[in-house]
Legacy VTK file of the C-alpha trace (Angstrom):
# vtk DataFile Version 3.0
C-alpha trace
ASCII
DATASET POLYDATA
POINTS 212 float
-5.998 -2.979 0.516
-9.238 -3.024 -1.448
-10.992 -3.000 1.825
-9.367 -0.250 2.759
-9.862 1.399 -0.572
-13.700 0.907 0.301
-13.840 2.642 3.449
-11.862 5.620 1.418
-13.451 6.653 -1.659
-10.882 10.012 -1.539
-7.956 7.480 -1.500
-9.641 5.219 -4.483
-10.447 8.808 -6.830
-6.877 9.851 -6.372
-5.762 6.494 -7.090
-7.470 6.675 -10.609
-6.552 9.995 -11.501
-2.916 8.712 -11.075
-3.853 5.834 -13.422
-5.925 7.549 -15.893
-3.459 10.283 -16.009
-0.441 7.835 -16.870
-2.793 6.012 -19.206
-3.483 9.115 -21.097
-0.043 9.497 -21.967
0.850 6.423 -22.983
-2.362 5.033 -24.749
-4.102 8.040 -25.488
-7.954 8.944 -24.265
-9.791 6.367 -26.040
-10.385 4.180 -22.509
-11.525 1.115 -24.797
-7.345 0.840 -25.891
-6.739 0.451 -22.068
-8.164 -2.938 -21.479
-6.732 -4.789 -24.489
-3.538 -5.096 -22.763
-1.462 -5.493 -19.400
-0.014 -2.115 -17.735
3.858 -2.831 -18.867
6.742 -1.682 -16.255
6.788 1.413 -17.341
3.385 2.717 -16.221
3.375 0.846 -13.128
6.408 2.176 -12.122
4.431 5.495 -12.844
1.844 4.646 -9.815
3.266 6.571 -6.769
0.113 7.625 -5.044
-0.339 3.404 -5.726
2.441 2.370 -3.884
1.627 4.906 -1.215
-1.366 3.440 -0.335
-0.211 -0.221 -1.100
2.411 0.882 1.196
0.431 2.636 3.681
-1.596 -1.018 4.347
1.282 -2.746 5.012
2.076 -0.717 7.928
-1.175 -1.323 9.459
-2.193 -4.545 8.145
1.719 -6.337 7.653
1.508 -9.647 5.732
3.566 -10.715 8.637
1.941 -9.453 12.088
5.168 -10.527 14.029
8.501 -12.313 13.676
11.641 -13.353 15.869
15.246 -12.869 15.915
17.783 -15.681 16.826
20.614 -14.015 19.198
24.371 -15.662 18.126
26.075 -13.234 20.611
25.568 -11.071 23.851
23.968 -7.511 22.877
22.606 -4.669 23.818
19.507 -3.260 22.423
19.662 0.239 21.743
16.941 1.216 24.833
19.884 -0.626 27.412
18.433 -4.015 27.280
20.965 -6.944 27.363
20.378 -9.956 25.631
22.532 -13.066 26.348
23.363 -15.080 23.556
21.247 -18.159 22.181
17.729 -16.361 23.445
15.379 -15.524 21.382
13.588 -11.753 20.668
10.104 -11.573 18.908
8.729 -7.986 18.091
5.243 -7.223 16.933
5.366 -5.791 13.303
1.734 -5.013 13.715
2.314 -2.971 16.536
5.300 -1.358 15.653
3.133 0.210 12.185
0.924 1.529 14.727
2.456 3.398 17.252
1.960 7.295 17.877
5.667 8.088 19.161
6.785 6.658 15.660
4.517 7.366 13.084
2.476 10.525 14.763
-0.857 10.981 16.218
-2.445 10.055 13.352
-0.868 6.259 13.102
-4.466 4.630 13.452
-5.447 6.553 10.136
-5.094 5.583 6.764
-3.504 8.263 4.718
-1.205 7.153 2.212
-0.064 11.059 2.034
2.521 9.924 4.465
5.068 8.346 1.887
4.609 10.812 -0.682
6.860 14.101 -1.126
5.739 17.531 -0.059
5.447 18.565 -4.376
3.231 15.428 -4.500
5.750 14.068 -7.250
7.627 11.434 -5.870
7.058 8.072 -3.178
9.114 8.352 -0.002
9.879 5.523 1.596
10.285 5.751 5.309
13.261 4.446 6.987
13.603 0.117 6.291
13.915 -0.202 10.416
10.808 2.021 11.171
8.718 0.287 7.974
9.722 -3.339 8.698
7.088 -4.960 6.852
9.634 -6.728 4.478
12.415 -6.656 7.057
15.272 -4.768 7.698
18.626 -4.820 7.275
20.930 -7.603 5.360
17.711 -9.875 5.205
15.620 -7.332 3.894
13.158 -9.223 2.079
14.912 -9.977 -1.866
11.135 -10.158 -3.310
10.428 -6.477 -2.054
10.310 -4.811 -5.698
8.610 -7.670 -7.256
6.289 -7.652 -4.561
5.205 -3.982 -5.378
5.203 -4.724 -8.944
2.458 -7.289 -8.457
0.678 -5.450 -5.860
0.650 -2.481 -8.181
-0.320 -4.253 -11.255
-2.967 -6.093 -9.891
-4.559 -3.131 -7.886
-4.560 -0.813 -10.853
-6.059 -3.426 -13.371
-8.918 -4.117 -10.532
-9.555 -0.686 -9.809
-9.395 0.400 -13.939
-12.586 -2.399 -14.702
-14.321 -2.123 -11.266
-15.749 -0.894 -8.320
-16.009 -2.411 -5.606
-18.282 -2.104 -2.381
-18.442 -4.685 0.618
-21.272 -6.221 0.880
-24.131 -5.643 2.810
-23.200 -7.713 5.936
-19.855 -8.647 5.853
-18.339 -8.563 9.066
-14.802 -8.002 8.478
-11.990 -9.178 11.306
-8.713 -9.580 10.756
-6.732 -13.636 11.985
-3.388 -13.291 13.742
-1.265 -16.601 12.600
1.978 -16.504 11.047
0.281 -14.737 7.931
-1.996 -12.081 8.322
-5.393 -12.141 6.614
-9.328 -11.460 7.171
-11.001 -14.396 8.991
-14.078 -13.923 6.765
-12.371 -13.653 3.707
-13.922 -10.134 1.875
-17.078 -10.793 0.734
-18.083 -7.487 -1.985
-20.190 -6.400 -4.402
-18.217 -5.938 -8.165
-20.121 -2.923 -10.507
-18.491 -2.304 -13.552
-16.350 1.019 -13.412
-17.137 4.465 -15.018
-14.389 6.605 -15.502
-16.182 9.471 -16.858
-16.062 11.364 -13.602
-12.275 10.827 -13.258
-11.385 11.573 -16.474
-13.161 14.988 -16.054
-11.068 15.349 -13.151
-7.979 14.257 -14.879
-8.589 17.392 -17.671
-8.081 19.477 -14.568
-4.975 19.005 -14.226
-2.264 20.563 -16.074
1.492 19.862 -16.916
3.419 19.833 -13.369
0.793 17.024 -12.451
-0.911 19.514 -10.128
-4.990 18.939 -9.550
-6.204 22.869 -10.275
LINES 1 213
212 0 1 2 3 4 5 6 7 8 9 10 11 12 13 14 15 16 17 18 19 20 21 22 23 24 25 26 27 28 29 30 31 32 33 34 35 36 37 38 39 40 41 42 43 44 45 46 47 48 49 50 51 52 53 54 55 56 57 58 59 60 61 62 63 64 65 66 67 68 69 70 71 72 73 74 75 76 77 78 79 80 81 82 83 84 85 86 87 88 89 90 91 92 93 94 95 96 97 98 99 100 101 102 103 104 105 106 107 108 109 110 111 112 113 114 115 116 117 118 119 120 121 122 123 124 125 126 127 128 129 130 131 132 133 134 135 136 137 138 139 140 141 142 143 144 145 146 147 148 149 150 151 152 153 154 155 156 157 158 159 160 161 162 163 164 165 166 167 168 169 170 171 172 173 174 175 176 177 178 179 180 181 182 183 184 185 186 187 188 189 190 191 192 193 194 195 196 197 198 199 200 201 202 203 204 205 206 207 208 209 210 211
């Protein structure tokens, strides 16, 4: 994600006029307040543009590249395929997050747009068996919500005290094993954030949340 968020500087200003916005209305605009304590539910829960990009990387980076289903009983997958009872079916969820005939000609891009509503207001989330980065189905991942809530709160309390660039160098590549995560770990360079550009942005904006 904060990768990512590197190589997208539009992405990382509209995640921080979400974040200054919310903070604004529950702290007030003296920025020194924010710091002193944790974002509670409430404003988290407040981060949709977040969560679209939070959920945007797990489509193209799942924490889970690929998994395998356990057959009890003859089937028949919807495309005609029979499958005879005690094999074994494993699907690539890495794949599947990037293909064109499901998620458009643009599924190689990063554009967290795609989960949020055409009014900009709300998160959409796609379909659980087209977005099966927690699973799908009656074993749907339980820790899905508290997973957000962590990514969220984490992201936003990074991205509120710093910027971050990678650093000069860094090769990043990605390690397929049962998790998914950079071989090279991400090696970056922290600078201490100034909001006073966002916050200029964020007195743009007026009551229906729209950027004039």
């Amino acid at each position: 994600f904060f990768w990512l968020v590197c190589q997208n500087p539009r992405v990382e200003e509209k995640i921080l006029v979400e974040l200054c916005t919310v903070l604004i209305g529950t702290r007030g605009s003296d920025t020194s307040k924010w710091l002193e304590e944790p974002l509670v539910f409430e404003e988290v829960e407040r981060l949709t543009y977040l969560k679209a990009a939070l959920s945007e990387t797990l489509r193209l980076y799942p924490s889970v590249p690929q998994d395998s289903k356990h057959v009890i009983s003859d089937d028949i997958l919807p495309d005609g395929t029979f499958v005879p009872a005690g094999s074994s079916v494993t699907y690539s969820i890495y794949a599947a997050g990037r293909m064109k005939y499901v998620w458009g000609e643009d599924s190689l891009e990063f554009r967290p747009e795609r989960w949020i509503s055409e009014d900009g207001q709300k998160f959409e989330p796609h379909d659980q068996f087209k977005f099966v980065a927690f699973n799908a189905g009656p074993r749907i991942c339980l820790g899905k919500d508290l997973a957000y809530l962590q990514m969220k709160s984490i992201a936003a309390a990074v991205l509120l005290r710093h910027r971050l660039t990678v650093a000069p160098g860094h090769r990043v590549e990605q390690k397929m094993s049962l998790t998914l995560f950079m071989k090279n770990g991400l090696k970056v360079n922290v600078h201490e954030r100034d909001l006073s550009p966002v916050l200029a942005t964020v007195g743009r904006v007026d009551h229906s949340g729209l950027n004039l």
